[in-house]
C-alpha positions as CSV (number, residue, x, y, z in Angstrom):
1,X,61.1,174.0,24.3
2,X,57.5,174.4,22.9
3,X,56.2,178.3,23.6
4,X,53.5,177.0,26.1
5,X,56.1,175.2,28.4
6,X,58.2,178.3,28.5
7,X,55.4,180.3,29.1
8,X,54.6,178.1,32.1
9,X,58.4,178.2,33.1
10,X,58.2,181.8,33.3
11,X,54.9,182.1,35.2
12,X,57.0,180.0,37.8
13,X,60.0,182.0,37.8
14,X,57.9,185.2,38.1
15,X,55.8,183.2,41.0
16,X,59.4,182.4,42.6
17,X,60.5,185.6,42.6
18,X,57.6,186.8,44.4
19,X,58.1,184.4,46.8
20,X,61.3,185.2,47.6
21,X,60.7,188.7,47.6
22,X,58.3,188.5,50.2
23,X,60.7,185.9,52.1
24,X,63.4,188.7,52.1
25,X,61.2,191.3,53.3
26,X,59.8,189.0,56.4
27,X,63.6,187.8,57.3
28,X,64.2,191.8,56.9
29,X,61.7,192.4,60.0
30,X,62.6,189.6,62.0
31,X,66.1,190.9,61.9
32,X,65.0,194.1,63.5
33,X,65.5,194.6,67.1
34,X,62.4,193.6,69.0
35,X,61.3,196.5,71.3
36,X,58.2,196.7,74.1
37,X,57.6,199.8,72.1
38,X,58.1,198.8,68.8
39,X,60.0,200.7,66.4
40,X,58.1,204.1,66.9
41,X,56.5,205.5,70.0
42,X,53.7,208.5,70.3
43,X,53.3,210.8,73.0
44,X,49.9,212.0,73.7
45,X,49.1,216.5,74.6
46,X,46.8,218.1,75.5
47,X,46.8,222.0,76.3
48,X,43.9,224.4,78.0
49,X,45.0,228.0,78.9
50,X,42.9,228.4,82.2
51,X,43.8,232.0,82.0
52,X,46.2,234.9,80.2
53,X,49.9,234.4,80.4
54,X,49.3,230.6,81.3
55,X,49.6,227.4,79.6
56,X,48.5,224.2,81.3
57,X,50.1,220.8,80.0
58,X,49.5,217.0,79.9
59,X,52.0,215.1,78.3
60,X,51.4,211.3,78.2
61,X,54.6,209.3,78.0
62,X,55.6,205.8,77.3
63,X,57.3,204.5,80.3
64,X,60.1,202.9,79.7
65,X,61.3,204.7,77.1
66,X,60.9,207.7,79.0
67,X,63.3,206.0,81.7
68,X,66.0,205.0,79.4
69,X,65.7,208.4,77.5
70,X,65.4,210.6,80.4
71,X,68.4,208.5,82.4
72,X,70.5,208.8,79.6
73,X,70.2,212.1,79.0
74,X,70.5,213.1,83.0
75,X,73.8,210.2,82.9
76,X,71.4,209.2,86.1
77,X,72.4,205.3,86.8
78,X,69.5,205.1,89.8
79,X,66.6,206.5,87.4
80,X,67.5,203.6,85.2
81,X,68.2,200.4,87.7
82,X,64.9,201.4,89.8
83,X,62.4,202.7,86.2
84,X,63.8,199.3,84.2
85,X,63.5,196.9,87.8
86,X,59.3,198.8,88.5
87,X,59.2,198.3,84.3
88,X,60.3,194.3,84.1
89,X,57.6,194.0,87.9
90,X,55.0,195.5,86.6
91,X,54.1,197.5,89.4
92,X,52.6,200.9,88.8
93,X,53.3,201.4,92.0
94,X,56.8,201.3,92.1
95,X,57.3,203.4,88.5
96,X,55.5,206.2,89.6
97,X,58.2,206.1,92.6
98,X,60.7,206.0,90.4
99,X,59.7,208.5,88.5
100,X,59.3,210.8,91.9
101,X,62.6,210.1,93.0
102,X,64.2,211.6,89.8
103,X,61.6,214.3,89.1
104,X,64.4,216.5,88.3
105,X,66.4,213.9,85.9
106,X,62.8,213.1,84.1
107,X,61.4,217.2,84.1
108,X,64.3,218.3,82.8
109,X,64.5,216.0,79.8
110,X,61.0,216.5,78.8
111,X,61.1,219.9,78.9
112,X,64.4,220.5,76.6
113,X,62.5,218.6,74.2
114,X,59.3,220.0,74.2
115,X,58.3,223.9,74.9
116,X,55.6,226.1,74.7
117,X,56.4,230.4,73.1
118,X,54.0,232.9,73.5
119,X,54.7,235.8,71.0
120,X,58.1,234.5,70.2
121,X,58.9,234.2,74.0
122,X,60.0,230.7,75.5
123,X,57.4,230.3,78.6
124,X,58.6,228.8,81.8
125,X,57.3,225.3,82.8
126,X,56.9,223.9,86.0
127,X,56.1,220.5,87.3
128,X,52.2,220.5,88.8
129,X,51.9,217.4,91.0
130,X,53.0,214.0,90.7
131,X,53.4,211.1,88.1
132,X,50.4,208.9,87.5
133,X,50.8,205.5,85.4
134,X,47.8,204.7,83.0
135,X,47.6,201.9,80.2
136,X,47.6,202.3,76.4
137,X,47.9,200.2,73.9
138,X,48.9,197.4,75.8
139,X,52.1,199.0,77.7
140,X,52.2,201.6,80.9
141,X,52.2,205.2,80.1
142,X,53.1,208.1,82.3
143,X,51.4,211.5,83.0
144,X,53.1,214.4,83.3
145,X,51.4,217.6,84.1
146,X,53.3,221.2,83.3
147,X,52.4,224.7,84.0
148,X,53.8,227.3,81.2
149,X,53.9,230.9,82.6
150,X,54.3,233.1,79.7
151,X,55.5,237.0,79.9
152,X,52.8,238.6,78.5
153,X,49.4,237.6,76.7
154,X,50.0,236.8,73.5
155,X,47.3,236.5,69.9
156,X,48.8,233.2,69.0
157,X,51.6,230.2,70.9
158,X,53.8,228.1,69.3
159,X,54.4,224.3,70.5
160,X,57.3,222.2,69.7
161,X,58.1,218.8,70.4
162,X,61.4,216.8,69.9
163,X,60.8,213.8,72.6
164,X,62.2,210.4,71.5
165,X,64.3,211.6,68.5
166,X,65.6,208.6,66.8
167,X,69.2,210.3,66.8
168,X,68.9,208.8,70.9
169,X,68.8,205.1,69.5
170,X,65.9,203.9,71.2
171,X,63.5,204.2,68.7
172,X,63.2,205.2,64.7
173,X,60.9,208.5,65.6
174,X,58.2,209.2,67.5
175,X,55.6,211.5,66.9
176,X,53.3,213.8,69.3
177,X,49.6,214.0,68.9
178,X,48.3,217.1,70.2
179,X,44.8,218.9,71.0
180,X,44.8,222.3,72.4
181,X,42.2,225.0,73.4
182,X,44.3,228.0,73.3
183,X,44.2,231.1,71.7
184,X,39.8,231.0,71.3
185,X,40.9,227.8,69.1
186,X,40.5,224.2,69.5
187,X,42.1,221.5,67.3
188,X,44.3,219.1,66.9
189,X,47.6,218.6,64.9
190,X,50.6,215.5,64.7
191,X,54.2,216.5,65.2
192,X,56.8,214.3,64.1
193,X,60.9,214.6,62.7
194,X,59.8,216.8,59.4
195,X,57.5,218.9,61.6
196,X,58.9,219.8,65.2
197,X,56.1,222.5,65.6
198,X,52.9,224.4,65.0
199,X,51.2,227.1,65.7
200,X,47.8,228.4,66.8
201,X,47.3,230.5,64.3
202,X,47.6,227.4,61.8
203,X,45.4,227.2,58.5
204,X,42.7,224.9,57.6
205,X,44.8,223.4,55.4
206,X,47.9,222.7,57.3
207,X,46.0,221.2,60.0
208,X,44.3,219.0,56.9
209,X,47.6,218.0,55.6
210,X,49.6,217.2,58.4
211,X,46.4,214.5,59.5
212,X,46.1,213.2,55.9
213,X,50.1,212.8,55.5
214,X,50.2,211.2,58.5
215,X,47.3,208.5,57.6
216,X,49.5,208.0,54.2
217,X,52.9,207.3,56.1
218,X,51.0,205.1,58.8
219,X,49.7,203.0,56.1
220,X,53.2,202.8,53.7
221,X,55.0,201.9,57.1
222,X,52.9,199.3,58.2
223,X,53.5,196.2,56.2
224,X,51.3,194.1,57.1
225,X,48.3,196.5,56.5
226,X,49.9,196.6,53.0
227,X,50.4,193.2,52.5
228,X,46.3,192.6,53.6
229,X,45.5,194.8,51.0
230,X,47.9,192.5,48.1
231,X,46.3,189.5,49.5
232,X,42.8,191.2,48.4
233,X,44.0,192.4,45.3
234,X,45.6,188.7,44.6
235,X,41.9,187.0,45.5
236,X,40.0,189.2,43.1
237,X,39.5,188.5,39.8
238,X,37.7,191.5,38.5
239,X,37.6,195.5,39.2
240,X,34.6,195.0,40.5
241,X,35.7,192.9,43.2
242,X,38.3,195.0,44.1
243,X,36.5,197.9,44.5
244,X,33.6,196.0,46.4
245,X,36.2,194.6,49.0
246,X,38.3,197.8,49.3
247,X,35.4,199.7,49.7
248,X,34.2,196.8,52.8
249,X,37.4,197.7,54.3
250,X,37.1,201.2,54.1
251,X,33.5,201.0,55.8
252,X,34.6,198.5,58.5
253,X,37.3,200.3,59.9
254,X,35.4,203.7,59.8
255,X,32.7,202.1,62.2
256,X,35.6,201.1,64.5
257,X,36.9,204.9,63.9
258,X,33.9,206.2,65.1
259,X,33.1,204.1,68.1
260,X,36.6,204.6,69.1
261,X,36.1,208.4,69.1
262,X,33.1,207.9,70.8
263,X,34.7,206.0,73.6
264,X,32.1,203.2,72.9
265,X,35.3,200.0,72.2
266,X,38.2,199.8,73.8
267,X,40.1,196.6,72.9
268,X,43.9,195.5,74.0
269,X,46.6,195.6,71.5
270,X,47.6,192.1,72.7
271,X,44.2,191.0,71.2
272,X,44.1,193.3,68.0
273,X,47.8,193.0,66.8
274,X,47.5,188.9,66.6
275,X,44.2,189.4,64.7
276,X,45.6,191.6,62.2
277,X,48.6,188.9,61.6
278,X,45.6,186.2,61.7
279,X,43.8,188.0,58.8
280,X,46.6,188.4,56.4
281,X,46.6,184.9,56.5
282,X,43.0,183.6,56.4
283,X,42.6,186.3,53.4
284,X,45.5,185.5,51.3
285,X,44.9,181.3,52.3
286,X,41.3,181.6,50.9
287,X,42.8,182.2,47.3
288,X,45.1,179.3,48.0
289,X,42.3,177.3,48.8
290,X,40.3,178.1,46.4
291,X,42.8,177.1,44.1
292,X,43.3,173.7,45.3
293,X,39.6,173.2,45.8
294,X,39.4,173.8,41.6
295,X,43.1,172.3,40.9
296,X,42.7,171.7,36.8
297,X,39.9,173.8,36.4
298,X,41.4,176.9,37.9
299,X,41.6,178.6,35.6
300,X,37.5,178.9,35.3
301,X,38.0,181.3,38.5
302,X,38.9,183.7,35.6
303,X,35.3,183.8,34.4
304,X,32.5,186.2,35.4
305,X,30.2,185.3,38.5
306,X,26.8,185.1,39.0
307,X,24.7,187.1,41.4
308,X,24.2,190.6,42.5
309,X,27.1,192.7,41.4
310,X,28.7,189.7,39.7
311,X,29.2,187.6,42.8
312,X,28.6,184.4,43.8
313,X,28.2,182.9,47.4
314,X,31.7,182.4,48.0
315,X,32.4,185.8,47.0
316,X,29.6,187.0,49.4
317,X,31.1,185.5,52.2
318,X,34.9,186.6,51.6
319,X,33.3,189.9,52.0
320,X,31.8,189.1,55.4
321,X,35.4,188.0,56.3
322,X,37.2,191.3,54.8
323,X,34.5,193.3,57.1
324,X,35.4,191.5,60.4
325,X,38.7,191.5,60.2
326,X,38.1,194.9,58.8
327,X,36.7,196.1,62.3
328,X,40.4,194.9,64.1
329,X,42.3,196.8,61.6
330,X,40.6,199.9,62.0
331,X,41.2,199.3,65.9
332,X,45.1,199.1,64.8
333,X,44.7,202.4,63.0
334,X,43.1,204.0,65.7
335,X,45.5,203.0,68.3
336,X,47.9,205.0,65.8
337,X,46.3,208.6,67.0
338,X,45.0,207.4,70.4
339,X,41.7,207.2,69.8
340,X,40.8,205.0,72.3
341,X,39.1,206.9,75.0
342,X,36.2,209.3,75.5
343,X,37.5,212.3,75.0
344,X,39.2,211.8,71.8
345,X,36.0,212.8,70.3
346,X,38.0,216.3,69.9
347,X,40.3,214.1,67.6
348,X,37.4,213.3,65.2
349,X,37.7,215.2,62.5
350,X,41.6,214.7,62.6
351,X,40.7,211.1,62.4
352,X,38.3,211.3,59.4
353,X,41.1,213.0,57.3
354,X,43.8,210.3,58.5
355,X,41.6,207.8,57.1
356,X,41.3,209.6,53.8
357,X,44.7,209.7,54.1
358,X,45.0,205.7,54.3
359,X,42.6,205.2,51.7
360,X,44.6,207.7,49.2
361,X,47.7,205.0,49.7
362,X,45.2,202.0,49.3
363,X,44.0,203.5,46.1
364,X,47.0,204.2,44.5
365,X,48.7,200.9,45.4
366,X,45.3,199.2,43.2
367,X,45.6,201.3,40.6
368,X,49.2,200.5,40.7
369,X,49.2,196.5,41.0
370,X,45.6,195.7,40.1
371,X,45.6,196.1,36.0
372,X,48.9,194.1,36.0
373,X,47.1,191.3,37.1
374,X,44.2,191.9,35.2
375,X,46.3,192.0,31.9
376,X,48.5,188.7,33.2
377,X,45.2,187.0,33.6
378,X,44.2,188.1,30.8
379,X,46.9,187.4,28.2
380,X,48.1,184.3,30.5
381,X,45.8,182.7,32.5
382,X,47.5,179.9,33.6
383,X,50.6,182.3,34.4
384,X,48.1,185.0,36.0
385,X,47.2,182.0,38.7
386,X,50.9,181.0,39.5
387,X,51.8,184.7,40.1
388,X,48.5,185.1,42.4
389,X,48.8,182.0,43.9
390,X,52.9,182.7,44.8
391,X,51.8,186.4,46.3
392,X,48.7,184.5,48.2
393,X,51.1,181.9,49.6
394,X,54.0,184.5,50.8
395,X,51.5,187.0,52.5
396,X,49.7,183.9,54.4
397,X,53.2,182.6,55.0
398,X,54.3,186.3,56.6
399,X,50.9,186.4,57.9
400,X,51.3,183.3,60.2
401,X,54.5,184.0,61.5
402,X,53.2,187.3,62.6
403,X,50.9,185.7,64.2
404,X,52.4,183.0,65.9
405,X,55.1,185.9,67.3
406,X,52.5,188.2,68.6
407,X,50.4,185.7,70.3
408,X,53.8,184.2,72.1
409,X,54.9,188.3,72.5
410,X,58.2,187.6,70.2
């Protein structure tokens, strides 16, 4: 065998592998139990302390996970039939009932879970008023008002939270988003399984690090943001426009950030989550096309552009397309800290380091994957555009089934 057909033999077992890699990782998904909720669920706090010695609470809950978690716990058969029957109708109505009925089955389990200490004393919570049903994201949340009586004034309080633990088996983890006025302080702060609580008296830097962690983890656990970001880095042929469509990204899902924050957009998850799906696969297809649109002369896609900043038209436009679709995705990151209603302006600067948080993990994964290619393309061109072309064709492939299963709610 002559060195140039076993070079092109192992451009297509790389390519194959690649292929299959991403095939496993898709089947790996579908496998995984399909929940209303997903695979992780966040519950939404918010604490004012009207006065000493007293803690007011409004926990935001999904619903049917609190029914299921809350009947289980309680062994309370009726919480479950009525909650899953008003769940599977619709009618917010008929949950908040439910919820009425078994106050006691659904207080009780909320607060074992999550608690309020003043000076290293537990405070006392009871309920103040009734349930109320409200939308986010797409599925019905409950709202929960507690008052916390504490003993005695105190300089700082400690919150904890431990709702939906994935040792119940409903969901991975769950993590609590909380802003607080207590203690002349205002922030925010994001609890999950490593960190079960915080306190006021909190540094700078903790509240930093817990907002820019979180960004990281959202980003590594969300493949499809991930594979978005490989079907970029497959399409571009240079640093440059790698840098120039990251950096497009970056800005167009800041703007949605911001407006987010500012209450100005509100869109439904049932219309964001298929549009995320839909742009893996328009992204990683316009390298495929522009492959078979050049066929032989491929290759010449290797060689420098024309135009500002090295691009050409069709460059220019993929950027227009990495914007838009940008927009959507930064609507799926902010649905991540609930920043979809007025006054989650509060959240805003925990947002702004969540996104730097993101971008850390977008950066590294270039730095990590990007210069491979480069060298492949390099060295091998031919074998540089089987390898692109295989990652292109498995992220488009993921990207459309993705999409085809959220737009038919699969």
């Amino acid at each position: 065998m002559s060195p140039a057909a076993r070079r092109r033999v192992g451009a297509v077992i790389a390519a194959a592998a690649v292929a299959v890699l991403l095939s496993a990782l898709s089947t790996l998904l579908g496998a995984l139990p399909a929940l209303a909720h997903g695979f992780t669920s966040t519950v939404y706090v918010n604490l004012v302390s009207p006065q000493a010695g007293h803690v007011r609470t409004e926990l935001q809950l999904e619903y049917d996970l609190l029914v299921v978690s809350a009947a289980d716990y309680e062994k309370d058969d009726p919480l479950f039939k009525a909650g899953t029957a008003a769940f599977e109708g619709g009618d917010a109505a008929q949950q908040v009932a439910a919820l009425d009925a078994h106050a006691g089955s659904v207080v009780a389990y909320v607060t074992q879970r999550f608690g309020v200490t003043a000076g290293g004393t537990a405070c006392v919570p009871a309920r103040d008023g009734g349930f109320t049903i409200g939308q986010r994201e797409g599925v019905p949340y409950a709202r929960l008002a507690l008052d916390y009586r504490c003993p005695e004034p105190a300089d700082a309080h400690e919150v904890r939270s431990a709702l939906f633990a994935g040792s119940e088996g409903y969901v991975r983890d769950s993590k609590t988003i909380v802003t607080y006025d207590l203690d002349l302080t205002s922030g925010s702060t994001a609890l999950d399984a490593q960190h079960r609580s915080f306190s006021t008296q909190q540094s700078w830097f903790e509240r930093f690090w817990e907002f820019f962690r979180l960004g990281a983890e959202h980003l590594l656990g969300g493949l499809d943001h991930i594979l978005f970001l490989l079907a970029l880095i497959a399409g571009s042929r240079r640093l440059r426009e790698i840098v120039l469509a990251a950096t497009t990204f970056t800005l167009a899902h800041s703007v949605t950030f911001v407006f987010a924050a500012l209450g100005l957009v509100e869109v439904p998850a049932s219309f964001v989550e298929p549009v995320i799906a839909l742009s893996i696969a328009v992204v990683a297809g316009w390298h495929l096309w522009r492959l078979w649109r050049r066929r032989s002369h491929a290759t010449d896609l290797e060689t420098a552009g024309h135009g500002h900043f090295g691009l050409d038209r069709a460059g220019w436009t993929r950027l227009a397309v990495v914007f838009c679709f940008g927009l959507v995705h930064g609507l799926g990151f902010a649905a991540a800290l609930g920043i979809d209603q007025a006054w989650s302006w509060t959240l805003l600067w925990s947002l702004l380091v969540f996104n730097v948080g993101i971008e850390a993990v977008q950066l590294t994964i270039i730095v990590a994957v990007f210069p491979l290619l480069a060298v492949l393309r390099h060295r091998r061109p031919a074998a540089g555009l089987w390898t692109t072309g295989a990652i292109a064709a498995g992220v488009s492939a993921m990207g459309l089934v993705w999409f085809v299963q959220r737009v038919l709610g699969l």
